[in-house]
Biopython code that builds the backbone (N, CA, C, O; Angstrom):
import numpy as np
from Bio.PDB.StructureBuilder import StructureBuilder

atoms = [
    (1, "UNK", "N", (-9.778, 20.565, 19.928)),
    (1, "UNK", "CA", (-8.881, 19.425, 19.860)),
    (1, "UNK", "C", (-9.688, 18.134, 20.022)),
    (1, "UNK", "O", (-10.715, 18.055, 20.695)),
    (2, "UNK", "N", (-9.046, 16.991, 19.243)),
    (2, "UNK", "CA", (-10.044, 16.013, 19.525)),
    (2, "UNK", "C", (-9.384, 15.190, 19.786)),
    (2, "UNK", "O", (-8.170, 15.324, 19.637)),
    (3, "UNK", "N", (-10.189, 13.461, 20.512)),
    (3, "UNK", "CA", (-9.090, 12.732, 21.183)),
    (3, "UNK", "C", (-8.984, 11.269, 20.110)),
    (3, "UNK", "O", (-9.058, 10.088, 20.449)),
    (4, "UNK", "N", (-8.771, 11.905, 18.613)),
    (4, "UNK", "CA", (-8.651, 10.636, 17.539)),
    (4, "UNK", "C", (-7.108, 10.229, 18.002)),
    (4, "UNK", "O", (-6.124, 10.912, 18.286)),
    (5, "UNK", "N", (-7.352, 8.813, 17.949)),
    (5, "UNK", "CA", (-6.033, 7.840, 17.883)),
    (5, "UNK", "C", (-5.701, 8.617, 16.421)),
    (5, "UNK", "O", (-6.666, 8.736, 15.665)),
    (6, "UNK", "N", (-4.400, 9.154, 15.971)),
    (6, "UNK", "CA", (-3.490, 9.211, 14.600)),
    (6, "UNK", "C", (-3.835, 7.585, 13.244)),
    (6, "UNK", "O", (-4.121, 7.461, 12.054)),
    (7, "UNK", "N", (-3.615, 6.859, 14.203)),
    (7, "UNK", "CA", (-3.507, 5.462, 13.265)),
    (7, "UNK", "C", (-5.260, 5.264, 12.333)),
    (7, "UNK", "O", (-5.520, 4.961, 11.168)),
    (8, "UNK", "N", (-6.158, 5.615, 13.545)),
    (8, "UNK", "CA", (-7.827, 5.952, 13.670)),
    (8, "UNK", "C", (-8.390, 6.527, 12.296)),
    (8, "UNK", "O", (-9.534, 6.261, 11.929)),
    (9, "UNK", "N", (-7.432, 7.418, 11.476)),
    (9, "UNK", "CA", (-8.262, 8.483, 10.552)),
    (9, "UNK", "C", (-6.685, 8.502, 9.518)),
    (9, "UNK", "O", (-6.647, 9.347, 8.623)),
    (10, "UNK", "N", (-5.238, 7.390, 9.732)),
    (10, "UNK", "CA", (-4.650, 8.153, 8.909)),
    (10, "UNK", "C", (-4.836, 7.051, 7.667)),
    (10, "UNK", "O", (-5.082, 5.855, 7.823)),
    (11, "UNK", "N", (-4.606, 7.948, 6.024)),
    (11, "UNK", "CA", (-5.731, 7.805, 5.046)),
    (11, "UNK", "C", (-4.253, 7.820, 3.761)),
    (11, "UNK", "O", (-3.285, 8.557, 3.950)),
    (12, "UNK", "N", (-4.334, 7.057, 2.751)),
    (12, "UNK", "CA", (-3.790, 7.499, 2.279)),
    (12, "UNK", "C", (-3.982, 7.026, 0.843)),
    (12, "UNK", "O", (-5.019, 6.362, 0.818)),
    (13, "UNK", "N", (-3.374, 7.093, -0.464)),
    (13, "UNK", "CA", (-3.903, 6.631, -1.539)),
    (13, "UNK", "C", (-2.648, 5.432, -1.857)),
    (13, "UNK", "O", (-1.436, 5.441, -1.638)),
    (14, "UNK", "N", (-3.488, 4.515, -2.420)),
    (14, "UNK", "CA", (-3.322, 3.214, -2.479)),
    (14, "UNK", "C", (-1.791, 3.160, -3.389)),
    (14, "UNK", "O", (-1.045, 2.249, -3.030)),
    (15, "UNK", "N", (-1.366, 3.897, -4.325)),
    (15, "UNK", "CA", (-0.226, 3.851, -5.348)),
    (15, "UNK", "C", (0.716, 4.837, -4.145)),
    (15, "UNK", "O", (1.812, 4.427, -3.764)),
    (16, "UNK", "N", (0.376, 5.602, -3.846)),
    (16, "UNK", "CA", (1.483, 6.373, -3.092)),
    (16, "UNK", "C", (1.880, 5.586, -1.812)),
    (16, "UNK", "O", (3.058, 5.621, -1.457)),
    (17, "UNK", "N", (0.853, 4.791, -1.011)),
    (17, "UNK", "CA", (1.691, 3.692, -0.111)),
    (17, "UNK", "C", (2.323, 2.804, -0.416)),
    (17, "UNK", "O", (3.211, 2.286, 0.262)),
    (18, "UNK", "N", (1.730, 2.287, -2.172)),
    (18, "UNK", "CA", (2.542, 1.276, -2.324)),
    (18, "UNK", "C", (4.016, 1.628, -2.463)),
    (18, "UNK", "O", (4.852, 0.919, -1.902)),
    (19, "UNK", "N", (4.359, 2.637, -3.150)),
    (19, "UNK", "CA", (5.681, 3.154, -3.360)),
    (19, "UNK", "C", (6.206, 3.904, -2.169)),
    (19, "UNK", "O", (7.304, 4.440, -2.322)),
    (20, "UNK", "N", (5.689, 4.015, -1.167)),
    (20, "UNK", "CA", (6.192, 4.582, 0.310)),
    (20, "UNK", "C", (6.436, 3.055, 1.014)),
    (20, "UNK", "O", (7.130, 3.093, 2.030)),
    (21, "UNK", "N", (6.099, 2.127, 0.725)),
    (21, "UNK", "CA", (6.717, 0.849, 1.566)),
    (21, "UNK", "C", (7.391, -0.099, 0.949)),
    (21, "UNK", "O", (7.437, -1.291, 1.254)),
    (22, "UNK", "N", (8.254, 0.794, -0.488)),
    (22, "UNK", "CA", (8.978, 0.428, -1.008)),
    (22, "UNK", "C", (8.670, -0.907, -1.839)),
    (22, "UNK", "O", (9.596, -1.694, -2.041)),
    (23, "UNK", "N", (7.506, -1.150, -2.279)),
    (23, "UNK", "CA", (7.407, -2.409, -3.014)),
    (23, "UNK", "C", (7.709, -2.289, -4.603)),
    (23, "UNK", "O", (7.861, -3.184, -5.434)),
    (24, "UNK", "N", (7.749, -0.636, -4.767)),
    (24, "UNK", "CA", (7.798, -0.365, -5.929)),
    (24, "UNK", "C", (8.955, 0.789, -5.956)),
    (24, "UNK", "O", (8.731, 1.700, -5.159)),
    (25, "UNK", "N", (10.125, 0.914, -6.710)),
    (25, "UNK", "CA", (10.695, 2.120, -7.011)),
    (25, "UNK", "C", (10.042, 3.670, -6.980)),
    (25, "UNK", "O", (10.291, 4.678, -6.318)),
    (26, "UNK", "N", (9.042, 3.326, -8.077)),
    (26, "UNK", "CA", (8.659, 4.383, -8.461)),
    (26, "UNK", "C", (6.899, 4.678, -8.209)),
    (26, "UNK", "O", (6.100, 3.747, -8.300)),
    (27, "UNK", "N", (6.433, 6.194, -7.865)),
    (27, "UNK", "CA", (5.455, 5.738, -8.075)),
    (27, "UNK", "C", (4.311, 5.488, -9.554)),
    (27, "UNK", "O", (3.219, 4.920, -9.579)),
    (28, "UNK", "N", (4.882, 5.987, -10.388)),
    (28, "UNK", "CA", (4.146, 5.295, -11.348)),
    (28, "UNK", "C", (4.391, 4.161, -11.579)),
    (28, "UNK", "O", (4.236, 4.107, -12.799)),
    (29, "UNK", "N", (4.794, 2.779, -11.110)),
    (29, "UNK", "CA", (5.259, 1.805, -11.385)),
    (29, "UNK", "C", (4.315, 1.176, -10.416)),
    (29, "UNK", "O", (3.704, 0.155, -10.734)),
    (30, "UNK", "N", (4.126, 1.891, -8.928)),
    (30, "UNK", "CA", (3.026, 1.544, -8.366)),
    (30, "UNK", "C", (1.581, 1.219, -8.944)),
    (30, "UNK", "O", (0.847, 0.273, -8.661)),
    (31, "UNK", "N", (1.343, 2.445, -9.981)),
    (31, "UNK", "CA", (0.185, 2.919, -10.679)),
    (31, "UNK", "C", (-0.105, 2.047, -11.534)),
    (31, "UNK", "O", (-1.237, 1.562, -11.514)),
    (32, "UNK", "N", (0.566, 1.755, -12.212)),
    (32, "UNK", "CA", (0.793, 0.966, -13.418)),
    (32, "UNK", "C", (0.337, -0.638, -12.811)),
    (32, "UNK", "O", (-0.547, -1.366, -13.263)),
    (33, "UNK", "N", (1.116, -0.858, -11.823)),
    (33, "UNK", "CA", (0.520, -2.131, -11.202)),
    (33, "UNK", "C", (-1.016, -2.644, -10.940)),
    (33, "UNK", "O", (-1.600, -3.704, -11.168)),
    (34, "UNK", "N", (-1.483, -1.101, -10.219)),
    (34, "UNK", "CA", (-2.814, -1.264, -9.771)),
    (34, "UNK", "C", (-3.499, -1.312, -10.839)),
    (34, "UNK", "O", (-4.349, -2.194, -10.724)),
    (35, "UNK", "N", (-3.545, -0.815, -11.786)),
    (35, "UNK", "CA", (-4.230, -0.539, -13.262)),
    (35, "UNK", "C", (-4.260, -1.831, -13.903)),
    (35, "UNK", "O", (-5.332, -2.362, -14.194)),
    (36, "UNK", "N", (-3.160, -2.359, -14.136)),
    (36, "UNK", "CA", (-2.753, -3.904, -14.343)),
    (36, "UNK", "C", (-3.958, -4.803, -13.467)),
    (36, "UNK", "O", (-4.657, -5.540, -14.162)),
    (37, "UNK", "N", (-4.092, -4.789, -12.732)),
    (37, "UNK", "CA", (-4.807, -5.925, -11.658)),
    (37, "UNK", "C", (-3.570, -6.897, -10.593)),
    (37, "UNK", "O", (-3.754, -7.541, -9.560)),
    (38, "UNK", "N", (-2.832, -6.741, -11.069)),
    (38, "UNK", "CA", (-1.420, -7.160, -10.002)),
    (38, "UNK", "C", (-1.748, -6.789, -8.548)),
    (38, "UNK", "O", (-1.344, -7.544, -7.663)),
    (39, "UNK", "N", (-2.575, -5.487, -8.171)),
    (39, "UNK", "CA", (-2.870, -5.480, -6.425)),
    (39, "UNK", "C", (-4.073, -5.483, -6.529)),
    (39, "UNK", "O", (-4.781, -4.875, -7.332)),
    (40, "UNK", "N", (-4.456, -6.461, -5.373)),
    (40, "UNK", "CA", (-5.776, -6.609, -4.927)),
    (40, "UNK", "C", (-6.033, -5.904, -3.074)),
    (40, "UNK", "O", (-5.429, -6.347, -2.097)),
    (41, "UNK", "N", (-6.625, -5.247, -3.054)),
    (41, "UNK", "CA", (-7.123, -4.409, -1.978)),
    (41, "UNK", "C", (-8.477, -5.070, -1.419)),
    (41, "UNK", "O", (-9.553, -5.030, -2.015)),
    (42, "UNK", "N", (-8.246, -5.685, -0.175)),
    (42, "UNK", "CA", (-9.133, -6.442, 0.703)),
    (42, "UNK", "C", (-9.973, -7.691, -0.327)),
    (42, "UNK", "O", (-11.173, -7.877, -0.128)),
    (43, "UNK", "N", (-9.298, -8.432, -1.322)),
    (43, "UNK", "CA", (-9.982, -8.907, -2.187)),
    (43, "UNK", "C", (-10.518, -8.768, -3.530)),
    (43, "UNK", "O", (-11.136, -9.595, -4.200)),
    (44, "UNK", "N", (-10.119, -7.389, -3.850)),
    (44, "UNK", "CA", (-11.274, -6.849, -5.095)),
    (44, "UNK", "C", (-10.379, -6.214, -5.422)),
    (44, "UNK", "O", (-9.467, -5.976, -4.630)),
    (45, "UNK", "N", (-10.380, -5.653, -6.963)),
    (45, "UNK", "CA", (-9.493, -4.564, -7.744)),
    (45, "UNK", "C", (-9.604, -3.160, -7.367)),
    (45, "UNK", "O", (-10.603, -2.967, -6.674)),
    (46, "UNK", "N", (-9.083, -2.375, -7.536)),
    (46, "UNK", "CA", (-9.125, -1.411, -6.793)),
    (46, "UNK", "C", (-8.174, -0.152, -7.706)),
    (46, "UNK", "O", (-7.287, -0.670, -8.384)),
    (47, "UNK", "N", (-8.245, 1.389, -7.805)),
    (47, "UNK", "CA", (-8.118, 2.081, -8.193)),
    (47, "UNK", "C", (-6.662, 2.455, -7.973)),
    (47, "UNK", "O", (-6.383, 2.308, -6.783)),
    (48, "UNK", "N", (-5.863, 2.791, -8.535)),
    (48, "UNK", "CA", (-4.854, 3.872, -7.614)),
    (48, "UNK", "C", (-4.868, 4.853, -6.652)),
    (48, "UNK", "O", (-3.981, 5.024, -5.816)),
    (49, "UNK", "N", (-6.228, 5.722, -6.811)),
    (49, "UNK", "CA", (-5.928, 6.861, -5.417)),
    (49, "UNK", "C", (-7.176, 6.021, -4.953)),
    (49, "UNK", "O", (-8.120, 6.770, -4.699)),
    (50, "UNK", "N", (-7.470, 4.647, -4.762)),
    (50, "UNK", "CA", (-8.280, 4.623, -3.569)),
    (50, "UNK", "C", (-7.800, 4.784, -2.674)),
    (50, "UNK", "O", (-6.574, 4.736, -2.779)),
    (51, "UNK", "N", (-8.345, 5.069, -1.251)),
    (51, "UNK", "CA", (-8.126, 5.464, 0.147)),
    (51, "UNK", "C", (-7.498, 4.562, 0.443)),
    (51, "UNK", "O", (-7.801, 3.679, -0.359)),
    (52, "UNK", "N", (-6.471, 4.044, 1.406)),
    (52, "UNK", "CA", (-6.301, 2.858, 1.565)),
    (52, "UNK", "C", (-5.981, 3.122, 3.623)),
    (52, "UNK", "O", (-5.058, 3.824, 4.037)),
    (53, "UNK", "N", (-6.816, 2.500, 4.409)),
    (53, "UNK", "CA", (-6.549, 2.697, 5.680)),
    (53, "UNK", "C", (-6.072, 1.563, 6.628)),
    (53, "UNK", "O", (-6.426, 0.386, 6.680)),
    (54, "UNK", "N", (-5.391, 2.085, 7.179)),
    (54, "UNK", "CA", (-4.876, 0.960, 8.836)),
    (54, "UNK", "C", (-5.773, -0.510, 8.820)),
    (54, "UNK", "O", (-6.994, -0.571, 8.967)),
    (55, "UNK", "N", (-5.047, -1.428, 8.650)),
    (55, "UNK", "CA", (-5.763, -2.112, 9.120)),
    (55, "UNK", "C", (-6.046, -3.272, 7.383)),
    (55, "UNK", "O", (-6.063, -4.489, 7.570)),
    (56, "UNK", "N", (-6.193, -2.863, 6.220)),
    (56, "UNK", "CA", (-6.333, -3.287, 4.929)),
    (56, "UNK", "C", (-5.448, -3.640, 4.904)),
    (56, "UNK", "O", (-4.365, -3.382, 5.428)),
    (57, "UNK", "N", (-6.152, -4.892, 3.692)),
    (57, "UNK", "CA", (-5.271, -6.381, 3.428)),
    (57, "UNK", "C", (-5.170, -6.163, 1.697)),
    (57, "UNK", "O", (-6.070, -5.825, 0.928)),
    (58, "UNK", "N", (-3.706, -6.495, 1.395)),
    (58, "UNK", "CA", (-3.134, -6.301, 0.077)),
    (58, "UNK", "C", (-2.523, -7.313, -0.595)),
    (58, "UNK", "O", (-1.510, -7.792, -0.086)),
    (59, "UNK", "N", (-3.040, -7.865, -1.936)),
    (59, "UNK", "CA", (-2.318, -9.036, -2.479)),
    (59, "UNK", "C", (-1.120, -8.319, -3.544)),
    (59, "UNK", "O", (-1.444, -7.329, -4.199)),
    (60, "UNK", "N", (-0.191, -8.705, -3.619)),
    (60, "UNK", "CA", (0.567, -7.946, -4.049)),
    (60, "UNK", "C", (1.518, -8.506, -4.910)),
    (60, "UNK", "O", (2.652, -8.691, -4.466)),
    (61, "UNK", "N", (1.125, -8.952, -6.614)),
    (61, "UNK", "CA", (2.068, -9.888, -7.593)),
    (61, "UNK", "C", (3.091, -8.864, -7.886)),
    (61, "UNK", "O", (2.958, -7.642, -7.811)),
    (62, "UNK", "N", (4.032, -9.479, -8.199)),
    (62, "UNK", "CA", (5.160, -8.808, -8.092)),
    (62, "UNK", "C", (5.982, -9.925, -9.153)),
    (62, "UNK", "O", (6.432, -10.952, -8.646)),
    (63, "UNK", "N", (6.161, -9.675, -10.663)),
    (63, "UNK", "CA", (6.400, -10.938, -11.540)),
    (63, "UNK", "C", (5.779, -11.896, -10.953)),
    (63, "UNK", "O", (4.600, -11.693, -10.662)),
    (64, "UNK", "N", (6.646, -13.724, -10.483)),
    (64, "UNK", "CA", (6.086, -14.754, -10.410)),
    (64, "UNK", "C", (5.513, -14.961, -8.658)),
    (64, "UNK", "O", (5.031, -15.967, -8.136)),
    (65, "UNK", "N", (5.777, -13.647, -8.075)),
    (65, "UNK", "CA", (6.142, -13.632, -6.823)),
    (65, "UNK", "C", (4.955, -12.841, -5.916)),
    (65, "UNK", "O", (5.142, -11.639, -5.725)),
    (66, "UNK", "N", (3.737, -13.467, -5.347)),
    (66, "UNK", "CA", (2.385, -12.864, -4.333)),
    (66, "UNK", "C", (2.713, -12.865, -2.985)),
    (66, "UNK", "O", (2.951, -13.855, -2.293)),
    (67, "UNK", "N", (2.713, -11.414, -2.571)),
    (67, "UNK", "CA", (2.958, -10.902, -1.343)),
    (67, "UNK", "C", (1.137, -10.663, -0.809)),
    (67, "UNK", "O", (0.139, -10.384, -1.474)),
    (68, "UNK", "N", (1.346, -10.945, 0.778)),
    (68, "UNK", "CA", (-0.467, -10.299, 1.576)),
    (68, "UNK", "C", (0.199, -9.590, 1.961)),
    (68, "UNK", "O", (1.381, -9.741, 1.651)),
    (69, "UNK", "N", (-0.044, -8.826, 2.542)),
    (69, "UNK", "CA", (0.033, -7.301, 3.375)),
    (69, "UNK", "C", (-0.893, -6.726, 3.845)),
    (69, "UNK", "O", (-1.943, -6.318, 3.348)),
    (70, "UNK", "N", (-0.314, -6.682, 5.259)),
    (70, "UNK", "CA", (-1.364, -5.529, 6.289)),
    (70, "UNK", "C", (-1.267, -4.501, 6.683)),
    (70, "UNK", "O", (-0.893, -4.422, 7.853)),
    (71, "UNK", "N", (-1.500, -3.422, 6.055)),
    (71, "UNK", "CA", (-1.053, -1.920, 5.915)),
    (71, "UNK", "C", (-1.152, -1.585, 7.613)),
    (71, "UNK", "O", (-2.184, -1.715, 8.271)),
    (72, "UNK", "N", (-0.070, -1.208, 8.049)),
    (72, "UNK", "CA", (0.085, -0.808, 9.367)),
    (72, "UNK", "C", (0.798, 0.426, 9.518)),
    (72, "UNK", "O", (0.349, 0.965, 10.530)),
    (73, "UNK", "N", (1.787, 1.207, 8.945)),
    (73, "UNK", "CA", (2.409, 2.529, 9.024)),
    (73, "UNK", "C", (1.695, 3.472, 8.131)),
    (73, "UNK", "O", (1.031, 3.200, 7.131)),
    (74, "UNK", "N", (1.954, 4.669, 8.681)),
    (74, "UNK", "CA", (1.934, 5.393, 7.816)),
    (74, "UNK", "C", (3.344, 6.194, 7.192)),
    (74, "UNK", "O", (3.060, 7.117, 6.428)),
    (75, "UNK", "N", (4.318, 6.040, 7.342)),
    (75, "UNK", "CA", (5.305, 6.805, 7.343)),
    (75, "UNK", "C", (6.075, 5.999, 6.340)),
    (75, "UNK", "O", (5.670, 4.840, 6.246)),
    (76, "UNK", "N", (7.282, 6.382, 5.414)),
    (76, "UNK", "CA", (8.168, 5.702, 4.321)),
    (76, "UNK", "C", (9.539, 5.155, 5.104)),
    (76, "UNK", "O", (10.285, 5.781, 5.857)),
    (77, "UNK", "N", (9.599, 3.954, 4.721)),
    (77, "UNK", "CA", (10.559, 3.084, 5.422)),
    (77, "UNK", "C", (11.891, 3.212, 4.775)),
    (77, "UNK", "O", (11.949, 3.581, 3.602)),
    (78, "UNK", "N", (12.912, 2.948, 5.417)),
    (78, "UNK", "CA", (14.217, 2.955, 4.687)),
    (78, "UNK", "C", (14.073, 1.924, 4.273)),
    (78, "UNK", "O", (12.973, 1.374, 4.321)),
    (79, "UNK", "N", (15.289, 1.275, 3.668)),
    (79, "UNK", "CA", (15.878, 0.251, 2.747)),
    (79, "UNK", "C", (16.419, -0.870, 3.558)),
    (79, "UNK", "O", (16.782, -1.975, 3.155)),
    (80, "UNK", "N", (16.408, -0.272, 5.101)),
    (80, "UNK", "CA", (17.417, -1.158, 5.622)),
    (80, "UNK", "C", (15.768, -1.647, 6.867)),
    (80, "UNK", "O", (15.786, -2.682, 7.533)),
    (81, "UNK", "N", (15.151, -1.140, 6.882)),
    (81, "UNK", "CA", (13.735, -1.245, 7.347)),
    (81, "UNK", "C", (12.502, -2.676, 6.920)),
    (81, "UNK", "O", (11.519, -3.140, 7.498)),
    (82, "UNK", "N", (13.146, -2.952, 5.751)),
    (82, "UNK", "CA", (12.369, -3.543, 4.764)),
    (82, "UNK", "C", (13.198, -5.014, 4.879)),
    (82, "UNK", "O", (14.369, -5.143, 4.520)),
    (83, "UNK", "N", (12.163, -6.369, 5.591)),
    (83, "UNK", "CA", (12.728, -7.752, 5.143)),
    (83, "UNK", "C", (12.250, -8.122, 4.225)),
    (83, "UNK", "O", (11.059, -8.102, 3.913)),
    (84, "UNK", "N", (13.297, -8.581, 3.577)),
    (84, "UNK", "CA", (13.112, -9.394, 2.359)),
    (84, "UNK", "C", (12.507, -11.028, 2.227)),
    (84, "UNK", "O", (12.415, -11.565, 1.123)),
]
sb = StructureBuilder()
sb.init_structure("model")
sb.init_model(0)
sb.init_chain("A")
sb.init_seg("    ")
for serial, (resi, resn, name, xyz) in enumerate(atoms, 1):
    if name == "N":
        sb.init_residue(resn, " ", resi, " ")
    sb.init_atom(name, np.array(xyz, "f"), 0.0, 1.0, " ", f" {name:<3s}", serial, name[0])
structure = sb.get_structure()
């Protein structure tokens, strides 16, 4: 057993969080974004299954509309979870 903090090592790919924190319906719509250049990951373009961990900063166009984001959960939020 080891004594990792959870938050420490949890890992996940960059299109599947985006569509787990609801910025996107779907996740290919996530995909499609990142591919686009619409998300920027700590500054720089970035893949769909890159890793994306605790703590990373996300620019996030969305039509006329740029969101930052600081990836802090790992878990999928409800609807009613999410400010607008």
């Amino acid at each position: 057993m080891t004594d990792r903090n959870p938050s420490d090592t949890a890992r996940t790919r960059l299109d599947k969080w985006l569509w787990a924190a609801r910025f996107f319906k779907h996740r290919t719509g996530a995909t499609e974004a990142v591919d686009g250049g619409k998300v920027k990951l700590n500054g720089m373009a970035a893949k769909p299954a890159r890793e994306l961990k605790v703590g990373d900063r996300l620019d996030i166009t969305i039509g006329e509309d740029t969101r930052t984001v600081i990836r802090s959960e790992e878990r999928r939020v409800g609807k009613e979870g999410r400010s607008r």
